[in-house]
PyMOL commands that place a pseudoatom at each C-alpha (Angstrom):
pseudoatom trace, name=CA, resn=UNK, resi=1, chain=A, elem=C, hetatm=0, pos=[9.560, -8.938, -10.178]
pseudoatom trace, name=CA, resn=UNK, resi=2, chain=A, elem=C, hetatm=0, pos=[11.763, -9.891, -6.528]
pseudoatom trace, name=CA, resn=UNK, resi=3, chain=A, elem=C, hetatm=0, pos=[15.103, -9.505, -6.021]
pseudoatom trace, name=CA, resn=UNK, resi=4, chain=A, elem=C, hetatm=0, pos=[15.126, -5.826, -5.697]
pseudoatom trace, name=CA, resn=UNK, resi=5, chain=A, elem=C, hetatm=0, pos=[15.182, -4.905, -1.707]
pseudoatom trace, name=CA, resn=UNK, resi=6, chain=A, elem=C, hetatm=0, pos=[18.213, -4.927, 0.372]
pseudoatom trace, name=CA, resn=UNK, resi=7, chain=A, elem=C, hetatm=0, pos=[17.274, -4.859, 3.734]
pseudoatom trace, name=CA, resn=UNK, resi=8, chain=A, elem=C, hetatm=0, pos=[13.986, -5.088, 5.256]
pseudoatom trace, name=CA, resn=UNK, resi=9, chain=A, elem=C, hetatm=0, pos=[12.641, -3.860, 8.892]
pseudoatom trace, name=CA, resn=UNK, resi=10, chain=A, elem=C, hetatm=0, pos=[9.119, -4.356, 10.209]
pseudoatom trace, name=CA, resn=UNK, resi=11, chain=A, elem=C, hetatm=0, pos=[8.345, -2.362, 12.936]
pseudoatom trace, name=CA, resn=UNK, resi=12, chain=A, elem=C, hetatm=0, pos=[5.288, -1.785, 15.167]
pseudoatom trace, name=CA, resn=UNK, resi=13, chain=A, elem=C, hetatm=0, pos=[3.776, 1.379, 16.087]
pseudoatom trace, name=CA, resn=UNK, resi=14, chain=A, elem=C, hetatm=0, pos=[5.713, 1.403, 19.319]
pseudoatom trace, name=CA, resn=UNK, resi=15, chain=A, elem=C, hetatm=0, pos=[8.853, 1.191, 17.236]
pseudoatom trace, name=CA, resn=UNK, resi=16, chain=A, elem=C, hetatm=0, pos=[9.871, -2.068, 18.068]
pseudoatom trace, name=CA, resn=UNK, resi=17, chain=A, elem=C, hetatm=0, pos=[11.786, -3.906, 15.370]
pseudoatom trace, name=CA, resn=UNK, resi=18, chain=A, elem=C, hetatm=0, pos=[9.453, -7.701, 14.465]
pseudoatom trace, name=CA, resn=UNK, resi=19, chain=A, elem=C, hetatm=0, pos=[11.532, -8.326, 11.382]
pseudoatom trace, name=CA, resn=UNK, resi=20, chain=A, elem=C, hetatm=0, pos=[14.563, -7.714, 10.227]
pseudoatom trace, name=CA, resn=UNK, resi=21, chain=A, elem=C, hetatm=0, pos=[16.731, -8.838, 7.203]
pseudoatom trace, name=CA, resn=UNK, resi=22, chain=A, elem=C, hetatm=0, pos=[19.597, -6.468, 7.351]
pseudoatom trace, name=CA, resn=UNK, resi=23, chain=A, elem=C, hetatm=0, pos=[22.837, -7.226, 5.895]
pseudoatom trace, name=CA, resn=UNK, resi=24, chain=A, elem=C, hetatm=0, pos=[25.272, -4.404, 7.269]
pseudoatom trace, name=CA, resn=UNK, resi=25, chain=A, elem=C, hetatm=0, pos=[26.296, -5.294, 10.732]
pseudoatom trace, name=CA, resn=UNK, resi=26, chain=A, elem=C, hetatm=0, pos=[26.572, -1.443, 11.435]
pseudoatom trace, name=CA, resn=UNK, resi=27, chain=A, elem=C, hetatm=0, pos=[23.034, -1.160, 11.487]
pseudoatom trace, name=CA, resn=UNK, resi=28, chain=A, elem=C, hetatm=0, pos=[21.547, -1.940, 15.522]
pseudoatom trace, name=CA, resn=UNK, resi=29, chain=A, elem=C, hetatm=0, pos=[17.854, -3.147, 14.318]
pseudoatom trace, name=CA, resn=UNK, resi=30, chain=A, elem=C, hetatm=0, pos=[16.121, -2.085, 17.306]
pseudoatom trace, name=CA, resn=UNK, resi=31, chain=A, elem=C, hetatm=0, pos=[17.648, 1.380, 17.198]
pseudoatom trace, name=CA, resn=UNK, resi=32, chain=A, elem=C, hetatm=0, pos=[16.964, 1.666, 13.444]
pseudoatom trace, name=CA, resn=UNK, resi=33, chain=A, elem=C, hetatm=0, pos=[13.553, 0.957, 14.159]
pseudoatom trace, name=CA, resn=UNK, resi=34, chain=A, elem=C, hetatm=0, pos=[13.170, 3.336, 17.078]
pseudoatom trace, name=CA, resn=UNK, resi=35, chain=A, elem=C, hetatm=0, pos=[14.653, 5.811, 15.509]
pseudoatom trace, name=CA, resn=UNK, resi=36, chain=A, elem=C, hetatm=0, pos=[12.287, 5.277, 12.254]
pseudoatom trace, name=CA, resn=UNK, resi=37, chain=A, elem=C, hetatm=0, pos=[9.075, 5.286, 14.029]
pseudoatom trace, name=CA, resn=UNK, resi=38, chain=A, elem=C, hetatm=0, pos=[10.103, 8.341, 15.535]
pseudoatom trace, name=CA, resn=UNK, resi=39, chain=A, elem=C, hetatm=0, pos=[10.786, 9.900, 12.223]
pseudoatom trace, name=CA, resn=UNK, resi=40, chain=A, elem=C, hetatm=0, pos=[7.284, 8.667, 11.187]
pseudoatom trace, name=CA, resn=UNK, resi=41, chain=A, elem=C, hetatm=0, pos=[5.082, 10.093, 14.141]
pseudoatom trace, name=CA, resn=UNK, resi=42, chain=A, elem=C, hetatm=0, pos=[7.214, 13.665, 13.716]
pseudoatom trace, name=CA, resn=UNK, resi=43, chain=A, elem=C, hetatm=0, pos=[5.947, 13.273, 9.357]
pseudoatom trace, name=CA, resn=UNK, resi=44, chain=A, elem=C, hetatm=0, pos=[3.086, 12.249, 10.599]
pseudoatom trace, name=CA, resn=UNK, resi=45, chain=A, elem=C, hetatm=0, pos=[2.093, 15.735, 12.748]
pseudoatom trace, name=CA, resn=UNK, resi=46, chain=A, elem=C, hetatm=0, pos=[3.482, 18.185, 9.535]
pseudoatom trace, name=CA, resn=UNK, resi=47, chain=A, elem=C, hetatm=0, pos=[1.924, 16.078, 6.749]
pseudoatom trace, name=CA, resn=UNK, resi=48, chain=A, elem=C, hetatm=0, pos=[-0.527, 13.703, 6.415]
pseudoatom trace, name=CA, resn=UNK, resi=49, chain=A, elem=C, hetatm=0, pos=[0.341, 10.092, 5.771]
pseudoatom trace, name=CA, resn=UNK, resi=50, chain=A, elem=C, hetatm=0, pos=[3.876, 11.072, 7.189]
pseudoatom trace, name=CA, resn=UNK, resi=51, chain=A, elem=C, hetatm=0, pos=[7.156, 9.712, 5.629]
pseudoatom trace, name=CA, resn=UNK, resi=52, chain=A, elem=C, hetatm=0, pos=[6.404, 7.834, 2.627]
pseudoatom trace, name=CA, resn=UNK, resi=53, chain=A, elem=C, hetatm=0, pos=[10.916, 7.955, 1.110]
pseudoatom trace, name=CA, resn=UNK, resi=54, chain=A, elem=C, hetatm=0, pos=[14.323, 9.020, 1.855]
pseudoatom trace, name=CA, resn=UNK, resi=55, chain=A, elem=C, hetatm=0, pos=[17.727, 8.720, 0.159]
pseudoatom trace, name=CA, resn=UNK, resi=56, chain=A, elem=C, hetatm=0, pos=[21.251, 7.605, 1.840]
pseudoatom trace, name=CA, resn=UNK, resi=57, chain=A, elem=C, hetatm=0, pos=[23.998, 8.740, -1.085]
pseudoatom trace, name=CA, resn=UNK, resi=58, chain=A, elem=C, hetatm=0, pos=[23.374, 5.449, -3.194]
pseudoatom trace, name=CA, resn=UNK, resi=59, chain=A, elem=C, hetatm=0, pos=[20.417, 4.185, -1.475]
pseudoatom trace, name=CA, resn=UNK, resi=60, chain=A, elem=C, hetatm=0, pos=[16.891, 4.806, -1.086]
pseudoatom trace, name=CA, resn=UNK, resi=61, chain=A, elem=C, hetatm=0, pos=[14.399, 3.707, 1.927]
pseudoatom trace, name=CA, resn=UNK, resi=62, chain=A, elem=C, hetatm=0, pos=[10.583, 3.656, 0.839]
pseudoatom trace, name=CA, resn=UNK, resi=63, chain=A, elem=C, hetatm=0, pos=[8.265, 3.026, 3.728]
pseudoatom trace, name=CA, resn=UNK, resi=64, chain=A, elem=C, hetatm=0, pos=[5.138, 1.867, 3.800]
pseudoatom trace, name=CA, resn=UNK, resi=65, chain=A, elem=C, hetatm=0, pos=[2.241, 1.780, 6.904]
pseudoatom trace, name=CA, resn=UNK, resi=66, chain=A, elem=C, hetatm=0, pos=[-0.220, -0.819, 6.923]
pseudoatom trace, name=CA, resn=UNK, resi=67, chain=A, elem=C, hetatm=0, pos=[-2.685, -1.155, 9.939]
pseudoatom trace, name=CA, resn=UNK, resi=68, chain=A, elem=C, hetatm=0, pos=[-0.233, 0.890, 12.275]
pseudoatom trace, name=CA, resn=UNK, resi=69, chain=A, elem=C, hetatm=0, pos=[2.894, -1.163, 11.011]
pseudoatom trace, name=CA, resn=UNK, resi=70, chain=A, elem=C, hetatm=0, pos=[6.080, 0.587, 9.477]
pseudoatom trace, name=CA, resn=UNK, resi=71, chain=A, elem=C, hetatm=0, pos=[7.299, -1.866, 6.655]
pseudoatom trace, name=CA, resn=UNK, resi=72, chain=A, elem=C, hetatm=0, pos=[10.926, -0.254, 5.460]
pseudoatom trace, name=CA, resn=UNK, resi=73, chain=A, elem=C, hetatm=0, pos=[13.178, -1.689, 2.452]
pseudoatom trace, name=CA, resn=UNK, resi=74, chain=A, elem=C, hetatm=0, pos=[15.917, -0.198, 1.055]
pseudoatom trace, name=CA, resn=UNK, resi=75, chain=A, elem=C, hetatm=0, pos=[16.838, -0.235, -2.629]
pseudoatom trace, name=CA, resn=UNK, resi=76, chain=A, elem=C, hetatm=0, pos=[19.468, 0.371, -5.208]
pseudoatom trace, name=CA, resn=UNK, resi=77, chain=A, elem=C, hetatm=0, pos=[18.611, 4.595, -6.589]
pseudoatom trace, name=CA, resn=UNK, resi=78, chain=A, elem=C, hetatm=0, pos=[18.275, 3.186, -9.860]
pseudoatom trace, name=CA, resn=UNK, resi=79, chain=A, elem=C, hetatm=0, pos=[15.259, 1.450, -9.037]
pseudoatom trace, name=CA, resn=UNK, resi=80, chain=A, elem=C, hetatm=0, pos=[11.940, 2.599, -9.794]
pseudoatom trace, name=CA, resn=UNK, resi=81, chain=A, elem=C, hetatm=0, pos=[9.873, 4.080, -6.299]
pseudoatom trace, name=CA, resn=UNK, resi=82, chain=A, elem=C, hetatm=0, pos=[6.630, 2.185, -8.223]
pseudoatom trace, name=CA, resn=UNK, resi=83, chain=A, elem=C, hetatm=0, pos=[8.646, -1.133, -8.208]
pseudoatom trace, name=CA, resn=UNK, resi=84, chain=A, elem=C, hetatm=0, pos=[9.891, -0.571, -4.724]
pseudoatom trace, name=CA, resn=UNK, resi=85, chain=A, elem=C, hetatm=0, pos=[6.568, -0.101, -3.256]
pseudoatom trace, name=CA, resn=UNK, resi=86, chain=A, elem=C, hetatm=0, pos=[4.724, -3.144, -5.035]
pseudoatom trace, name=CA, resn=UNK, resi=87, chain=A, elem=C, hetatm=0, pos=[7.779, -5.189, -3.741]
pseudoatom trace, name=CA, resn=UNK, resi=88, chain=A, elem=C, hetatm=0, pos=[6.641, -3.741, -0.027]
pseudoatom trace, name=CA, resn=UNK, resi=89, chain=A, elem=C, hetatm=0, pos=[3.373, -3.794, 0.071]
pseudoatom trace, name=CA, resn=UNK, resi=90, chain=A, elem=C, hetatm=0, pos=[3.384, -7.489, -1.257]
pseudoatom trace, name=CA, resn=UNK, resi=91, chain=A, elem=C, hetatm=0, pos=[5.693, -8.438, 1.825]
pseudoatom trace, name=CA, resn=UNK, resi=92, chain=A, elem=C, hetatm=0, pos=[3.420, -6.384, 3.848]
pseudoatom trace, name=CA, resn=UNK, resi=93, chain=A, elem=C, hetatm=0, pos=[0.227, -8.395, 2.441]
pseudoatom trace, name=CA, resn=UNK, resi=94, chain=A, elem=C, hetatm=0, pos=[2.284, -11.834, 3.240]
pseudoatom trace, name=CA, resn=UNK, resi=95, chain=A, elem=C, hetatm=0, pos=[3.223, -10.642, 7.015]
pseudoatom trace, name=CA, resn=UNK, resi=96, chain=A, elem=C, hetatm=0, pos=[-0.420, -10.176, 7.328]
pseudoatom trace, name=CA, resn=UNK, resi=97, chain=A, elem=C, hetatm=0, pos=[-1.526, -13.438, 6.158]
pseudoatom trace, name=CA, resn=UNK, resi=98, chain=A, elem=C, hetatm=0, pos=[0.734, -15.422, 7.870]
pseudoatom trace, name=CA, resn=UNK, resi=99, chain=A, elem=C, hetatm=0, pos=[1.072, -13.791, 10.994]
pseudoatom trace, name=CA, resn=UNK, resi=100, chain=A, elem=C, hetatm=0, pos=[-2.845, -12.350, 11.836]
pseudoatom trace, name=CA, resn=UNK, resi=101, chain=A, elem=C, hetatm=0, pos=[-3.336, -14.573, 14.418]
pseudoatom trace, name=CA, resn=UNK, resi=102, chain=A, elem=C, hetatm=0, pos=[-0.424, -13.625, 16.599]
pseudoatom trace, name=CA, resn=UNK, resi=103, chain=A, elem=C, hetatm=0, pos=[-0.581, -10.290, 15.868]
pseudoatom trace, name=CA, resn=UNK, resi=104, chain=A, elem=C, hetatm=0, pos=[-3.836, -9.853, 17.439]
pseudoatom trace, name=CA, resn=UNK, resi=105, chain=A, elem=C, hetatm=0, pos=[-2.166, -11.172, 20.640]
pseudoatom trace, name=CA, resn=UNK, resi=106, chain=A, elem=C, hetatm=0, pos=[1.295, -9.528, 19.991]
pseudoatom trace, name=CA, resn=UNK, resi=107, chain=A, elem=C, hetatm=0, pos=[2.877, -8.931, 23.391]
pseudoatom trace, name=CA, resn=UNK, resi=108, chain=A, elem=C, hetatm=0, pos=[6.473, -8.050, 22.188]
pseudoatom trace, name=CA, resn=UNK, resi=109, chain=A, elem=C, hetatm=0, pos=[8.248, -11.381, 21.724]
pseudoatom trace, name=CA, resn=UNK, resi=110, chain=A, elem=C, hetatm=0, pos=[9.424, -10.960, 18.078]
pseudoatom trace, name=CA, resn=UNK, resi=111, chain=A, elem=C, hetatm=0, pos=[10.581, -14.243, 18.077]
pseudoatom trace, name=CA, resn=UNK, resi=112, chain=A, elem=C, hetatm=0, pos=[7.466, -15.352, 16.565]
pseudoatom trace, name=CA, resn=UNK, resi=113, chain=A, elem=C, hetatm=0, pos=[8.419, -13.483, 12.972]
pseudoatom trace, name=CA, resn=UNK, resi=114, chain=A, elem=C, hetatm=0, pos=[11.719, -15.229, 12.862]
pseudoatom trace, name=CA, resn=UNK, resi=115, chain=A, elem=C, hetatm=0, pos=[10.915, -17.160, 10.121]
pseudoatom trace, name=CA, resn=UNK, resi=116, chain=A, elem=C, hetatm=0, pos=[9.624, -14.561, 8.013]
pseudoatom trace, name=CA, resn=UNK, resi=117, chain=A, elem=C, hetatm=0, pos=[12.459, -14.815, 5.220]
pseudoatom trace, name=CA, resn=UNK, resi=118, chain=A, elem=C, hetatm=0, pos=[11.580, -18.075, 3.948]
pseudoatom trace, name=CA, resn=UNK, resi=119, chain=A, elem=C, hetatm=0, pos=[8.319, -16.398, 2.442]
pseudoatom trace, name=CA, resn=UNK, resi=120, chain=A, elem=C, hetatm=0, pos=[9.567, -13.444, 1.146]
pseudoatom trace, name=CA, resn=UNK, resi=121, chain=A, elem=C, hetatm=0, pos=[13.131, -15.099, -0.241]
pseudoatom trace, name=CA, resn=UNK, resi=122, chain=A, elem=C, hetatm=0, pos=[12.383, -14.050, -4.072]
pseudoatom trace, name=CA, resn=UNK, resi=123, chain=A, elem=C, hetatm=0, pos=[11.474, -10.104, -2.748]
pseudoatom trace, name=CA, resn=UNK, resi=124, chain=A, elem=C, hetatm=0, pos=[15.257, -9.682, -0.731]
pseudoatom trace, name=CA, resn=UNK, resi=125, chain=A, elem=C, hetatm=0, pos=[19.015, -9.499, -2.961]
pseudoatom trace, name=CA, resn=UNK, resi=126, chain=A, elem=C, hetatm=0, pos=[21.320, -11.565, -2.284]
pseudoatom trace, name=CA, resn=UNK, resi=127, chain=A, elem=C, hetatm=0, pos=[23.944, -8.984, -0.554]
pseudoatom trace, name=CA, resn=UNK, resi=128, chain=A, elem=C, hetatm=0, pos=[26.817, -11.501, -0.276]
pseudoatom trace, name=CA, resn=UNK, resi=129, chain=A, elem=C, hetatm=0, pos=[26.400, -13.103, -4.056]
pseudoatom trace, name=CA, resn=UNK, resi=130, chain=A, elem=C, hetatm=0, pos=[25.905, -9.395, -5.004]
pseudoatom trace, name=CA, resn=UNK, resi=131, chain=A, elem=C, hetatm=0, pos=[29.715, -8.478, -2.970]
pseudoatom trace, name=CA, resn=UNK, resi=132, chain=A, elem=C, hetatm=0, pos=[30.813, -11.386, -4.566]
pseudoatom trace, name=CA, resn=UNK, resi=133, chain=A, elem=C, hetatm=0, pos=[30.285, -11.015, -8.574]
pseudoatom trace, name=CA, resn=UNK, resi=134, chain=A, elem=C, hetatm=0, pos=[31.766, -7.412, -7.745]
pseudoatom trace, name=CA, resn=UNK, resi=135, chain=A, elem=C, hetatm=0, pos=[35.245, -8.952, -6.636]
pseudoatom trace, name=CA, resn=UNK, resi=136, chain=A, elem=C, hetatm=0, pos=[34.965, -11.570, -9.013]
for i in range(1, 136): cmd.bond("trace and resi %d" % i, "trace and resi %d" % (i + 1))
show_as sticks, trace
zoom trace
C-alpha cells in the first residue's frame, strides 16, 4: 500500500496538535487541530462515534479515534475510504508503539513526536515530487 495520505495531524483529546505533516503553509496546525476536535466532540453528542469523513472540493479527510486520539489524513477523492483508513489506523498502531511510554506522561510538549515521519515515510506522498511531475 503507502503513499496515499497528504497531510497528517495527530491530535489529543484536548485538541492539541502532537503531529503534524502538512504541506500547505495556509494551514495553522494548532488551529486545524482545535478546530477538528471541536468538530469531533459536537459529532460526537448527535451521533455516536462522531465524525468518521469529510470532503474539501478535491480532497477528502478520514478521521480516525484511537484511545481518545484524533488521527486525520487527507487524501486524493479518487481514493478508496477502505484504503484511507487501513493507511490511518496503521500510523495510528505505530504512534502507539513507539510513543506509549511518553504518552502515559504526556504533559503537552509535542516536541517529543517530532520525529514521527521517519516511521511512517512509505504511508505520506511526496507533495513537492507530486507539484513537480505536474510542471514537468
Amino acid at each position: 500500500m503507502g503513499k496515499i495520505l497528504r497531510d497528517l495531524w495527530i491530535l489529543s483529546s484536548d485538541g492539541i496538535t502532537m503531529y503534524s505533516r502538512v504541506y500547505n503553509p495556509k494551514v495553522n496546525e494548532q488551529l486545524f487541530g482545535a478546530v477538528m476536535s471541536a468538530i469531533n466532540k459536537f459529532a460526537e453528542k448527535i451521533a455516536d462515534g462522531g465524525i468518521s469523513s469529510f470532503e474539501l472540493s478535491d480532497i477528502k479527510f478520514s478521521i480516525i479515534k484511537k484511545n481518545e486520539i484524533l488521527f486525520v489524513a487527507n487524501a486524493d477523492l479518487e481514493e478508496k475510504d477502505k484504503k484511507i483508513n487501513q493507511e490511518l489506523s496503521s500510523i495510528s498502531d505505530k504512534f502507539f508503539e513507539i510513543y506509549s511510554d511518553q504518552l502515559a506522561n504526556f504533559s503537552g510538549d509535542v516536541s517529543i513526536f517530532s520525529d514521527f515521519e521517519q516511521y511512517i515515510e512509505n504511508s505520506l506522498q511526496d507533495t513537492v515530487k507530486k507539484f513537480k511531475k505536474a510542471f514537468w
